[in-house]
C-alpha positions in Angstrom: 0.0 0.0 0.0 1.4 4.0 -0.9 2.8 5.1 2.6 1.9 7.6 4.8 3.9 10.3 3.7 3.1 9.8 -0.3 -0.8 10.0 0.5 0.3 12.9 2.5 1.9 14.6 -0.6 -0.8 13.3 -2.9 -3.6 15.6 0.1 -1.0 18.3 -0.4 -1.0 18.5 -4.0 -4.7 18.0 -4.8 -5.4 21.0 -1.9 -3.1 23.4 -3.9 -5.0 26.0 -5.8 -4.7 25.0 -9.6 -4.0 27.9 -12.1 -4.5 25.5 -14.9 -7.6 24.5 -13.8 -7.5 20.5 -14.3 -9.8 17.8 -13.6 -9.6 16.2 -10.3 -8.4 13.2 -11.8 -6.0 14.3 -14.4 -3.9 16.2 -11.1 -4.5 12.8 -9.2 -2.8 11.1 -11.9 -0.1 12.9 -12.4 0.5 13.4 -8.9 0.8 9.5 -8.8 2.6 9.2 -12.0 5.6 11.5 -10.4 6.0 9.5 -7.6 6.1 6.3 -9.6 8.8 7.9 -12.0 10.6 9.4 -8.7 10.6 5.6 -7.0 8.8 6.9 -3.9 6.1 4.2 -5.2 8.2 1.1 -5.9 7.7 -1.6 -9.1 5.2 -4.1 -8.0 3.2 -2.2 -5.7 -0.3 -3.1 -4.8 -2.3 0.1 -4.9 -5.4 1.4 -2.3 -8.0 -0.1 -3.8 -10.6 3.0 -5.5 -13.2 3.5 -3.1 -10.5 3.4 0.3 -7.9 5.9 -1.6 -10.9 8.1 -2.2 -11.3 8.2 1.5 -7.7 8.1 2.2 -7.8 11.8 0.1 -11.4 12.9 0.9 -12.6 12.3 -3.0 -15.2 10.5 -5.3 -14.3 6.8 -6.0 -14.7 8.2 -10.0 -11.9 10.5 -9.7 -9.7 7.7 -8.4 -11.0 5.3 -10.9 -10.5 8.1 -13.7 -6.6 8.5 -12.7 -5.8 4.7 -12.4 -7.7 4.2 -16.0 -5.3 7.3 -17.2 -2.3 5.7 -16.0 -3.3 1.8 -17.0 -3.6 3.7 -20.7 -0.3 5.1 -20.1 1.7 1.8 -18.8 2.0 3.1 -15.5 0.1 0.3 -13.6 -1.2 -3.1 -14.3 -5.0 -3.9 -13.1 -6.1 -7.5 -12.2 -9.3 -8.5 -12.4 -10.1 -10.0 -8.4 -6.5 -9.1 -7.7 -6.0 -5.2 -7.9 -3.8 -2.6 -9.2 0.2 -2.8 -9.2 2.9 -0.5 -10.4 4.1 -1.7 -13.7 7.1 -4.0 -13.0 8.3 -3.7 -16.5 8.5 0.1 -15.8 10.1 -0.5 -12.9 12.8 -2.4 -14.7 13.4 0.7 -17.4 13.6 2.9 -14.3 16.4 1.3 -12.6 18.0 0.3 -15.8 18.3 4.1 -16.7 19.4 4.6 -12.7 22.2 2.3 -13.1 23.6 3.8 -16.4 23.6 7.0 -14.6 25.4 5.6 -11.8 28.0 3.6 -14.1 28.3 7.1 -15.6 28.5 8.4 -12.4 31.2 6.0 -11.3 33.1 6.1 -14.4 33.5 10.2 -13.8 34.5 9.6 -10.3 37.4 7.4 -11.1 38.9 9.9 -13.5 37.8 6.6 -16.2 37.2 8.4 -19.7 38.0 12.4 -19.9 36.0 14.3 -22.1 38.3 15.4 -25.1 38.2 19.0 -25.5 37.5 19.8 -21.8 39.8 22.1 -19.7 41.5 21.1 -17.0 39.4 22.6 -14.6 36.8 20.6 -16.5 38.1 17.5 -16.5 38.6 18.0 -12.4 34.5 19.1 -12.4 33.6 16.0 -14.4 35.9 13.7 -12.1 35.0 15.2 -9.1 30.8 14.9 -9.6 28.4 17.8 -8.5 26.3 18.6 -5.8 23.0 15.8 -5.5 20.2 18.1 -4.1 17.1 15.9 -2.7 14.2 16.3 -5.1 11.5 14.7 -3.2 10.9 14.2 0.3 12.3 11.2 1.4 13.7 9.7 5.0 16.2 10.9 6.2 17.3 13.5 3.2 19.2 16.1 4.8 18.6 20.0 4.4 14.7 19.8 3.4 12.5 21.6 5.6 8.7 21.6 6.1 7.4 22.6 2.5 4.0 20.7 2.9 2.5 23.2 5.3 4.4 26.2 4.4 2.0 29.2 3.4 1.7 29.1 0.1 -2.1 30.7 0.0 -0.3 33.9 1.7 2.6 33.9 -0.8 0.4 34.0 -3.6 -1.3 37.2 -2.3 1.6 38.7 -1.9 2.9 38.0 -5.0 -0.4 39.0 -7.0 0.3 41.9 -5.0 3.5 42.5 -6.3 2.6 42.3 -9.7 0.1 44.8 -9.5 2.6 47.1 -8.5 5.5 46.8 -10.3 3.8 45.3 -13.2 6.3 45.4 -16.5 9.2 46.8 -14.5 9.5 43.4 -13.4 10.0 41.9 -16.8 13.5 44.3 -17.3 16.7 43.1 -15.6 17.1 43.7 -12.1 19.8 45.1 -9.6 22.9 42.7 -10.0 22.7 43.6 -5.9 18.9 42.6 -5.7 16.0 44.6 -4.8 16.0 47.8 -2.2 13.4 46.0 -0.3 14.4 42.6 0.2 17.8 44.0 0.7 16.1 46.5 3.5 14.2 43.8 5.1 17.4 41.3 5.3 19.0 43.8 7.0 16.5 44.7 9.2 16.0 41.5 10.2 19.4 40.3 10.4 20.3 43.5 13.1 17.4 42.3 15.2 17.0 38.5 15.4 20.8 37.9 14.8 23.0 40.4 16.6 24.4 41.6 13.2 25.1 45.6 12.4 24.9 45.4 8.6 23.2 48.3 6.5 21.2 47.5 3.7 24.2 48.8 0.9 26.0 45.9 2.5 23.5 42.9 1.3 23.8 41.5 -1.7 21.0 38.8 -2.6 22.0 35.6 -4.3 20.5 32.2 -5.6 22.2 30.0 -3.2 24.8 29.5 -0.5 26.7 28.0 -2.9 26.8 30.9 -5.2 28.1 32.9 -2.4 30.9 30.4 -1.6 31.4 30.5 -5.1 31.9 34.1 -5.4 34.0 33.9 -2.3 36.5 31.4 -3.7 37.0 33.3 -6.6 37.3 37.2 -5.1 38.9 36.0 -2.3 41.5 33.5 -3.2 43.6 32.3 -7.1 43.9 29.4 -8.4 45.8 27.2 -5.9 45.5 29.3 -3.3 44.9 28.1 -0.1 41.4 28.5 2.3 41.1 26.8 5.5 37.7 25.2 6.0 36.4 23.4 9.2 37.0 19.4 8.9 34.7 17.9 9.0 32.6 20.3 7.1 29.9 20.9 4.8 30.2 19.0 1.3 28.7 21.6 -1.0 31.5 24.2 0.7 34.6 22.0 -0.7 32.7 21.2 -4.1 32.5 25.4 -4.5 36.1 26.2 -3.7 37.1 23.3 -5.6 35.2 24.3 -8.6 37.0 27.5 -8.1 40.6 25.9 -8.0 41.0 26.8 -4.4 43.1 24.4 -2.3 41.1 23.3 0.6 43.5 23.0 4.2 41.0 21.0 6.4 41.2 22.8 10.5 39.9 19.8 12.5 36.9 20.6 14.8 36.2 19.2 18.3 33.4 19.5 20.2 33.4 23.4 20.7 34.0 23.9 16.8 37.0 25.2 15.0 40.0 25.0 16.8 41.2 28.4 16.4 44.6 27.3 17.9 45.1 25.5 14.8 44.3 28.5 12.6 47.2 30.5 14.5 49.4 27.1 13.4 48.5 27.6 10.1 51.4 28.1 7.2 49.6 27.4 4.2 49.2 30.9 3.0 45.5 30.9 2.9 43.6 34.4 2.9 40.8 33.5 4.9 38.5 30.5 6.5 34.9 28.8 6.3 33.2 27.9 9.2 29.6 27.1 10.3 30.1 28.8 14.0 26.5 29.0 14.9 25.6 25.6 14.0 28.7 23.9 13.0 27.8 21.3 9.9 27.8 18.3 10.6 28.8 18.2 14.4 26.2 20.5 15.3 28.3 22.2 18.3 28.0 26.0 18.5 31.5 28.0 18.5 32.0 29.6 22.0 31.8 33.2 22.7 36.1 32.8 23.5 36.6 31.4 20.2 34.6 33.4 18.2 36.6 36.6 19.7 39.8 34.8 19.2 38.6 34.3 15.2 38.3 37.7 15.2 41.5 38.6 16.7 43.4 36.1 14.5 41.6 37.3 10.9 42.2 40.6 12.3 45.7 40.5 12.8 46.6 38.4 9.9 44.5 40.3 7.8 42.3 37.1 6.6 38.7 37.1 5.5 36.3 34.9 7.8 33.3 33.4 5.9 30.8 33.0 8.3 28.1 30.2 7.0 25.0 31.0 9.4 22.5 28.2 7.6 20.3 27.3 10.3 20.7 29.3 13.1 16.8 30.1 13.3 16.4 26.7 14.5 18.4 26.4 17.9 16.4 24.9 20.5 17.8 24.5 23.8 18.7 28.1 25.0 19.0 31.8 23.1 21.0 31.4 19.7 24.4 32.6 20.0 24.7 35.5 18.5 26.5 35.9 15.1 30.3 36.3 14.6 29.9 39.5 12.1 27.8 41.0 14.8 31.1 41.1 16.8 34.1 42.0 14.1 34.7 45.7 14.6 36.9 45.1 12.1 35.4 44.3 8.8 36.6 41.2 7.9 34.0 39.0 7.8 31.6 38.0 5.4 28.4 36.9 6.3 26.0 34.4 4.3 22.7 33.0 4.9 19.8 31.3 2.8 15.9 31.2 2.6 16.3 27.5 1.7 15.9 26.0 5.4 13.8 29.0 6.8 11.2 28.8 4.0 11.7 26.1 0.7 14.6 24.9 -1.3 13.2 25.4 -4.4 12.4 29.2 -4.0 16.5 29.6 -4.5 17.0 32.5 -2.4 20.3 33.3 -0.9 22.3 36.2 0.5 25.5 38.1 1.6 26.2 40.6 4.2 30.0 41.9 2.9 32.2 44.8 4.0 31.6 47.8 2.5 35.2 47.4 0.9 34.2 44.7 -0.7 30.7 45.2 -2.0 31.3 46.6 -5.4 34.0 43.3 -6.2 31.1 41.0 -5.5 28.3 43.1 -7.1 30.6 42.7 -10.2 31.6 39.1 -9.9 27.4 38.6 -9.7 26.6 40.3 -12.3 29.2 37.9 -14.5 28.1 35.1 -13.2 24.3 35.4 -13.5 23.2 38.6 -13.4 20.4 38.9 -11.3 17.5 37.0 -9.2 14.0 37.0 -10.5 12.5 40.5 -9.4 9.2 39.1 -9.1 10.4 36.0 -5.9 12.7 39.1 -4.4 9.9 41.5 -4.0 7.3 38.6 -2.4 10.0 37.9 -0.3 10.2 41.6 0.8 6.4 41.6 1.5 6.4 38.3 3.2 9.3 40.0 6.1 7.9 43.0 6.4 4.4 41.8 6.9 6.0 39.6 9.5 5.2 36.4 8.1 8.3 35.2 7.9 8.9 35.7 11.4 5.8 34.2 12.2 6.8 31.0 10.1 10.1 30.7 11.4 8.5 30.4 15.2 5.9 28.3 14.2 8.6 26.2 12.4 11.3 26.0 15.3 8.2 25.1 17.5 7.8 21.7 14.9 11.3 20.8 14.5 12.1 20.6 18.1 9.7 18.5 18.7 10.3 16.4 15.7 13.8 16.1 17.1 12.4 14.3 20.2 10.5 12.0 18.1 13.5 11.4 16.0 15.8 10.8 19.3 13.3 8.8 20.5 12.9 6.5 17.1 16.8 6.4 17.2 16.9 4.9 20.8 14.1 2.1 20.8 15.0 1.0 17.0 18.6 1.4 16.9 20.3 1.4 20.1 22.6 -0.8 19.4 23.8 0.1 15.9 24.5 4.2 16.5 24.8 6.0 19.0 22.9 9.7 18.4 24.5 13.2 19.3 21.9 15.3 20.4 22.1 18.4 18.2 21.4 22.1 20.3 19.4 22.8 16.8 19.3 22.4 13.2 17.4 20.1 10.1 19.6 17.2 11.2 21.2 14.6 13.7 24.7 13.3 13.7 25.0 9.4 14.3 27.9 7.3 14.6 28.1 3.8 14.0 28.9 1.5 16.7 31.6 -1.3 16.4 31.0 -3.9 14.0 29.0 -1.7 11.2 30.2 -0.5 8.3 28.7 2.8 6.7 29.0 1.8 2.6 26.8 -1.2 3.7 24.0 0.1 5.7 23.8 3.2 3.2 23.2 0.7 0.4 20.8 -1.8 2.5 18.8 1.3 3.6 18.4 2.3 -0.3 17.2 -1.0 -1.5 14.3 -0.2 1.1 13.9 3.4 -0.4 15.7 5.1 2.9 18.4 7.5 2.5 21.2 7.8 5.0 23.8 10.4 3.9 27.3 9.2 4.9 29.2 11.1 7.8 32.4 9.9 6.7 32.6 12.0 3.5 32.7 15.3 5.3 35.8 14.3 6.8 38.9 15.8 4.8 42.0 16.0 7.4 41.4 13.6 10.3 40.5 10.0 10.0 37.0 10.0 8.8 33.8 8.7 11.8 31.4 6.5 10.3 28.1 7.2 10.2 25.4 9.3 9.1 23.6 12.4 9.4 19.8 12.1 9.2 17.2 14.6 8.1 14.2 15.0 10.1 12.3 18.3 9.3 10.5 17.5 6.9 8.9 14.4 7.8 5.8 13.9 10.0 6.5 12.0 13.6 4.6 9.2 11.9 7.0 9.3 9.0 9.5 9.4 11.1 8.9 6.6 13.3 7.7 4.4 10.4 10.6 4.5 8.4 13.0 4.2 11.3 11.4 0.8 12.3 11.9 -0.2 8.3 15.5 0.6 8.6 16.0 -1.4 12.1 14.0 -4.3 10.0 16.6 -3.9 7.2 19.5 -3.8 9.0 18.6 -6.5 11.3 18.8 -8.9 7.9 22.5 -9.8 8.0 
C-alpha cells in the first residue's frame, strides 16, 4: 500500500490552488505518475484499492477510478481483475535500468575513467570530481529539506499577485545585479534584530544560493591554488564550491566546541581566509564559544584574513537563546556573512544572501553580475512583503516550534529502534542529527541496504577531509511527519537487522 507520507503529498497537491484549472483526476494522476517515476512508489506495488484511496484523500471513487484508467492507458500500472492494481514491473525495470547507467556514468567520472576530449583542466577536475545531488523529493532521512507541505503558500500567492500589481512590467526588465531595495532592506532589518548583526542594507547582496556565495567567495577571495582553510569535518557543498574555483582546501579539525582556532594560529599554508559554520557547525552541530569566536576575530584581524561566516540554520536552535553571530562582533570588517531562505522557508524558491564589507561590496556586485546577473525581481519582491508583513517571522516560530519537537521523536525512534547500531548526538538545533556507528558496522553497507528499502542515509564519513573519517550518518528530520518518522526508522532497524 502507498505510505503515509506519499498519500500525505498526494492531500498536499490535490489541496493546492490549480491555475491550470484541471480535472480532479488528471492532477490525481499525475501526482501518482511523479512518484512512480521518482521511486517513492516502488515496481510491484499493490495500490489502495478505489473506493478506500478516495477516503484516504477525501474524494469520489470516480476520480480515483479516472486516474488509475489514465495511467493503466499510459503503462503506468497493471490492473487485475479480483487481484487489484500494481505498479508496472516492466516500468520498474526501465527505471532502474536508466538509474544504473547514470550511476556507471556516475562511477566512471569519479574514477577519472574516460576524460572528455576538448575539456579544460578545470573541466576534467569538475567531471571527475561529480556535482552537488540536491534531494528532489521528500524522502527519510534527506538532509537539508524543511517543512514545504505546510508552508503558506495561499499567503505567498497574495503577496505575489500583490507585487505584480505594483511593479507590473518593470518586473519583466533586468534587475539590480545587488537585488532589490526592499528585500535587501528587510534582510538587514531583520538580520540586526534576530541575529546580533550591524549590517546596513548597501552591504546585502541577494544571491541564488549559498553555494553561489561560496562560489563568489573562492573566486574574489583567493587564485587558483590558493589556499582556504575550511572546518573538517565540514559541509560538502562548501569544498565542491572552492574546488570548482581551484581553491586548495586545508582541512582545521573541529572538536566538540567547533574550529580550533589554535590550529588557525598554526597555520602556514598561505591561505587568505576560512569557512566555518560557528552558529551551527555542519555536521557536528556544536555551536562556537563566545572565546573562540573573539579569538577568530583577533586572529583574521591581525593576519588580515577574511572569515566566511556560514550562518545556515541558526533560526532553528532549541535549547537556549541562539548565540549571536560572529559578524555581529568583528569591529573590524573582515567578515563576510551568508545566509539562505532554503531552510527558513523552501529549497526550491533559490534565495540566498550576503552581508560583505563595505570594501568589498562593489567586487562582489561585479563578480554577480558575471556570473548570472540577477535573481528573479518578481520572488525578491514577495519575499520583501512576506518580512515586512511579518510572516516570515511568524513561520520561522511556528517552524522551530515543529522541528524541536520532531527532534524528540526522532531521538526517540533512534533509541528504541537502533540502540545498538548508533549512537545519536543530540544536536542544540538544526534540520539534522549526527549518528555514529557502533563497532561492527560498516557505513558503505548500511547506506546501500537502507536504499534498497527506499531510505536514504547520507554518509558522515565523506565530510571528513583531514582527520580520520567517523562513520556514520547524518539524518534529516524536518521534513517528515512524527509518523513518518517513526515508520521508516522501524523499516530501517528491520533492514539492518537482515544480515
Amino acid at each position: 500500500m502507498i505510505r503515509t507520507f506519499e498519500l500525505e503529498t498526494l492531500k498536499m497537491q490535490l489541496s493546492r490552488p490549480d491555475p491550470q484549472r484541471q480535472a480532479l483526476h488528471l492532477r490525481l494522476q499525475r501526482a501518482l505518475r511523479n512518484l512512480i517515476l521518482d521511486g517513492a512508489i516502488p515496481a510491484g506495488l499493490k495500490l489502495p484499492a478505489t473506493r478506500a484511496l478516495a477516503e484516504s484523500l477525501g474524494v469520489s471513487r470516480e476520480t480515483v477510478e479516472n486516474a488509475y484508467v489514465q495511467l493503466q492507458r499510459d503503462g503506468f500500472i497493471v490492473r487485475r481483475g479480483g487481484s487489484g492494481s500494481y505498479v508496472s514491473e516492466t516500468l520498474g525495470a526501465e527505471l532502474r535500468g536508466a538509474a544504473s547507467r547514470r550511476g556507471r556514468r556516475t562511477a566512471g567520472a569519479a574514477m577519472g575513467a574516460q576524460p572528455v576530449a576538448g575539456l579544460s583542466r578545470r573541466g576534467e577536475m569538475l567531471l571527475a570530481q561529480g556535482g552537488v545531488q540536491d534531494t528532489r523529493a521528500i524522502q527519510a532521512f534527506a538532509t537539508g529539506l524543511p517543512e514545504t507541505r505546510s508552508f503558506p503558500t495561499l499567503v505567498w500567492e497574495r503577496l505575489q499577485r500583490q507585487a505584480l500589481r505594483e511593479h507590473r512590467t518593470g518586473m519583466l526588465l533586468h534587475g539590480d545585479p545587488q537585488g532589490e531595495e526592499p528585500l535587501r532592506e528587510a534582510i538587514a532589518a531583520y538580520l540586526n534584530l534576530e541575529r546580533g548583526a550591524k549590517v546596513t542594507p548597501a552591504q546585502i547582496i541577494v544571491l541564488s544560493s549559498t553555494r553561489q556565495a561560496l562560489y563568489l567567495c573562492a573566486q574574489l577571495l583567493a587564485d587558483a591554488g590558493q589556499a582556504i582553510l575550511m572546518e573538517d569535518p565540514g559541509y560538502f557543498g562548501a569544498y565542491q564550491a572552492f574546488a570548482a574555483a581551484q581553491v586548495r582546501v586545508v582541512p582545521i579539525a573541529v572538536d566538540g566546541q567547533g574550529i580550533r582556532t589554535d590550529l588557525l594560529r598554526a597555520d602556514t599554508s598561505g591561505a587568505n581566509g576560512v569557512y566555518l559554520t560557528p552558529s551551527h557547525q555542519y555536521p557536528t552541530g556544536a555551536t562556537l564559544p563566545l572565546e573562540r569566536r573573539l579569538d577568530l576575530i583577533h586572529w583574521a584581524a591581525e593576519q588580515g584574513k577574511w572569515i566566511i561566516e556560514d550562518d545556515y540554520d541558526s533560526e532553528f536552535h532549541y535549547d537556549g537563546l541562539p548565540t549571536a553571530c560572529v559578524q555581529g562582533l568583528d569591529r573590524h570588517g573582515r567578515t563576510i556573512y551568508v545566509g539562505t531562505f532554503s531552510k527558513t522557508l523552501y529549497p526550491g524558491l533559490r534565495l540566498g544572501y550576503m552581508a560583505v564589507p563595505d570594501a568589498l561590496v562593489s567586487a562582489f556586485v561585479n563578480m554577480r553580475s558575471i556570473v548570472d546577473g540577477h535573481t528573479p525581481q518578481i520572488l525578491q519582491l514577495t519575499l520583501a512583503r512576506f518580512m515586512d508583513d511579518g510572516h516570515y517571522n511568524s513561520h520561522v516560530r511556528a517552524m522551530r516550534r515543529l522541528y524541536a519537537a520532531r527532534r524528540e521523536v526522532m531521538l526517540e525512534a533512534l533509541g528504541r529502534y537502533l540502540g545498538d547500531v548508533v549512537v545519536a548526538a543530540r544536536p542544540a538545533g538544526g534540520l539534522q542529527i549526527p549518528c555514529f556507528l557502533l563497532p561492527g558496522w560498516q557505513e558503505a553497507d548500511t547506506i546501500r541496504r537502507a536504499a534498497e528499502a527506499g531510505i536514504r542515509l547520507p554518509g558522515l564519513s565523506r565530510l571528513f577531509r583531514g582527520q580520520p573519517p567517523r562513520q556514520g550518518w547524518l539524518l534529516g528530520y524536518a521534513s517528515l511527519t512524527d509518523n513518518e518518522i517513526r515508520e521508516a526508522m522501524r523499516r530501517l532497524a528491520q533492514v539492518l537487522a537482515q544480515r
